[in-house]
N, C-alpha and C positions, 0 to 999 in steps of 0.2 A: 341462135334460136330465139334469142329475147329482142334479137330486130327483128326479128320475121314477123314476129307479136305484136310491135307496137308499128310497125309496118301496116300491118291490120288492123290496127284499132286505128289508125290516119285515114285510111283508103274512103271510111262512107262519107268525107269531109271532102273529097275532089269537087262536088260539085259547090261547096258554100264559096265564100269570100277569100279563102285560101286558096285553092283551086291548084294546079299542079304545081307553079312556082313554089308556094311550100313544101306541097309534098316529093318535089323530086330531089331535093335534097336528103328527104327520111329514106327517102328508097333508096340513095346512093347511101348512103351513111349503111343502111340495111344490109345493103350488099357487101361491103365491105366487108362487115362484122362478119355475115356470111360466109366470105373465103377466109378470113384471118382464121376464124374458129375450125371450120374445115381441116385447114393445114394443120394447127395445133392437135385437132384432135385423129388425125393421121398418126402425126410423128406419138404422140402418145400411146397411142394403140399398137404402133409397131414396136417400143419399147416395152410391152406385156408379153410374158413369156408364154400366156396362149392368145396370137396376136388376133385368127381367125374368130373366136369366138369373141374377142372385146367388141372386134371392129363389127359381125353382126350384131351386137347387143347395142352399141353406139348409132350404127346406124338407123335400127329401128327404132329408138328412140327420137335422133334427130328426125328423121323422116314423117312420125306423127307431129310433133311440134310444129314443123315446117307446113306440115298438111291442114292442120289446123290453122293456119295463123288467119285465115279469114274470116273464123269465127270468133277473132278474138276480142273483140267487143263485149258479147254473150259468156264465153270465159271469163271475162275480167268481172261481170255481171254475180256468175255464180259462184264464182271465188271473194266476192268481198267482201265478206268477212275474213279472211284469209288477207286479205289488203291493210285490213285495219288491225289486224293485230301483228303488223310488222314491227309497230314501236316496241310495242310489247317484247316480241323476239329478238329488239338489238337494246333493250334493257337487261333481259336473261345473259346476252353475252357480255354485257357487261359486267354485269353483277360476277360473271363466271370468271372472269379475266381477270379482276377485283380479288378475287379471293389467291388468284395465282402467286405462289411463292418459290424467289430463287432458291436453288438445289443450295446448300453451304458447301464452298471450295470453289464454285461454277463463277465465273467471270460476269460483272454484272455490263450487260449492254448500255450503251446511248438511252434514254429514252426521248421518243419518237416526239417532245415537242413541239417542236415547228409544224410538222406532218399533220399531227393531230388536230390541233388546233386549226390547220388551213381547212380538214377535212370538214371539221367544226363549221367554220365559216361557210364551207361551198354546200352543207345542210340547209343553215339556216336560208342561207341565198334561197335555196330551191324553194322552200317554205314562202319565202314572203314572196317570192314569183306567182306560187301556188295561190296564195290567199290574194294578188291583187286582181289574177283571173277570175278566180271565184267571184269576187265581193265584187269587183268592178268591170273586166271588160265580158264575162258571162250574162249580165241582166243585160247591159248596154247590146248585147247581142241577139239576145231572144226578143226584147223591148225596146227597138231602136230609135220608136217615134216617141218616147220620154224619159226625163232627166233622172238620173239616179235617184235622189232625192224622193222625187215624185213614186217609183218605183217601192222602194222600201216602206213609203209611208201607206201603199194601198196591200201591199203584204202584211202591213201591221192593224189596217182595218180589218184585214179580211179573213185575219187571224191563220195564216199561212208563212208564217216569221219562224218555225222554230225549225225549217232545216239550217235555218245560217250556223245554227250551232253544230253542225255536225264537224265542218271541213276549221271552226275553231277549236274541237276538243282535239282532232284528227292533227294538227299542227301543233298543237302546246304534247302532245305522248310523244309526238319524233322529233322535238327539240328534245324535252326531259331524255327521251332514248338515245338520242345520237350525244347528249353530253355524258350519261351515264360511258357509255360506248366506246368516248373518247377517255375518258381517265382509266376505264378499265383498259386500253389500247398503251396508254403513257405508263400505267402501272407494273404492267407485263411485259417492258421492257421491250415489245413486240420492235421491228424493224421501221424505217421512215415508210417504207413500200407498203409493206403492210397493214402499217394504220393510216396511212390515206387510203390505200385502196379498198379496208374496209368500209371507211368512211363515204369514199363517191358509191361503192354499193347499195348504202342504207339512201342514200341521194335518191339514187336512181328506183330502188323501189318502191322510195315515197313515192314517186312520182307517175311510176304508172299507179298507185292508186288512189292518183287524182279525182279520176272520173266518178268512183264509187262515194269518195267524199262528197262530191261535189250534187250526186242523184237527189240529197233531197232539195237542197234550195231550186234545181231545175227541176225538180217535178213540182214545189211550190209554185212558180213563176207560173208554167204550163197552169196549174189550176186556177191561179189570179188572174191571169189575163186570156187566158183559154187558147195559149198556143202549144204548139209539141217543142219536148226540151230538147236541149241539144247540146253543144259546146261553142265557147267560142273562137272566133279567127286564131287566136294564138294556141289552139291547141295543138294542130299539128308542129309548130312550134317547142313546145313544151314536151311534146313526143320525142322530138328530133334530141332535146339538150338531154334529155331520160337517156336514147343510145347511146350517145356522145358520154355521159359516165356511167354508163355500162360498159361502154366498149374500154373506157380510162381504166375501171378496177379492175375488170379481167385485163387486161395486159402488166399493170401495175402487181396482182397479186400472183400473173401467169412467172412474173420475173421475180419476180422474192422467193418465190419454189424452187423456181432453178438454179438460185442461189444457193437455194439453203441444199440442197443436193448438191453442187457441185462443193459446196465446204462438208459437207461433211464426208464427200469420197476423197476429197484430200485431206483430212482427219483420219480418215479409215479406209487406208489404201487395202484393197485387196489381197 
């Protein structure tokens, strides 16, 4: 459902500089996700012992999702505030994870460092991807007849400068949150699976709320130079790497479930 989403939020971008060669990769990528999740959420529903009722209840939920997904622009609009305080939410789970303590006599697991720390890394990556769009190839694309330089310094005459601060405070909470996130992950002992996979999740929803970061400095721009905001060429892009860890932690944390289920039925045979 979360490619159909950002599936939508690419689509009003067909006609710029991207044009479909970008975007037919998000659509297949979309698709994919599409049947993968399908099947997952079959074989799920017929493992609930009222399987007729999950699978209406699933369905109609995918089915708005899905139905929406061409408003999703406009969604992603009226949800951001909901965007921005994602950091915020994988600080809570950390802090929560943090406080978790082994049972005494319970066998202490591995913990998850390699995992964590890669998951670490593939945050921060997203982040500085995030901030070189923003700061540099977003003006170069709304304002393509001048130099950067030149661009910044007439948003600072023209006293239109303080959106850049938004998508910089918006990066330094989901670094602080994803580090939090990550020690609460090592501390709990949690699986490799699982702390990577929560990790490309916090990834991937920085990243769809890119765009809300990014509204004020493009609606500055828009007012400085009096053109309509927008995004730039690499954002269908940017869309695309969002599924690609989205579609990573759900399988990543679809397979530590089924793990931990199949040990614990052979822990507790019937």
């Amino acid at each position: 459902m979360l490619a159909a989403h950002l599936g939508g939020l690419v689509a009003p971008w067909l006609s710029g500089a991207a044009g479909w060669s970008w975007f037919a990769p998000v659509a297949v990528v979309a698709l994919v996700m599409l049947g993968l999740g399908v099947r997952q959420l079959i074989i799920t529903v017929r493992e609930q012992p009222s399987w007729l009722g999950a699978a209406i209840a699933a369905g109609v939920v995918a089915g708005i999702l899905v139905l929406t997904s061409p408003a999703a622009g406009l969604i992603a609009f009226i949800l951001g505030i909901g965007h921005l305080a994602g950091p915020v939410a994988a600080v809570a789970v950390g802090a929560v994870l943090l406080a978790v303590r082994r049972r005494p006599g319970r066998a202490a697991g591995s913990r998850p460092w390699t995992a964590a720390i890669a998951g670490l890394v593939a945050v921060v990556a997203v982040l500085a991807i995030a901030l070189i769009d923003t700061f540099m190839l977003l003006p170069m694309q709304l304002v393509p007849d001048q130099p950067l330089e030149s661009i910044y310094a007439q948003l600072e005459a023209a006293g239109e400068a303080g959106g850049r601060w938004i998508p910089v405070v918006w990066a330094a909470l989901w670094a602080v949150g994803a580090v939090v996130l990550a020690i609460g992950l090592i501390r709990a002992h949690t699986s490799r699976r699982v702390a990577s996979g929560t990790l490309l999740a916090a990834a991937a929803v920085a990243l769809a709320g890119l765009p809300v970061a990014q509204l004020g400095l493009g609606m500055n721009l828009g007012d400085t130079f009096v053109i309509s905001s927008g995004s730039s060429w690499a954002f269908p892009a940017i869309m695309l790497l969002a599924a690609l860890l989205a579609a990573g932690s759900a399988m990543l944390l679809a397979s530590a479930s089924s793990r931990d289920a199949r040990s614990a039925s052979v822990a507790h045979p019937l």
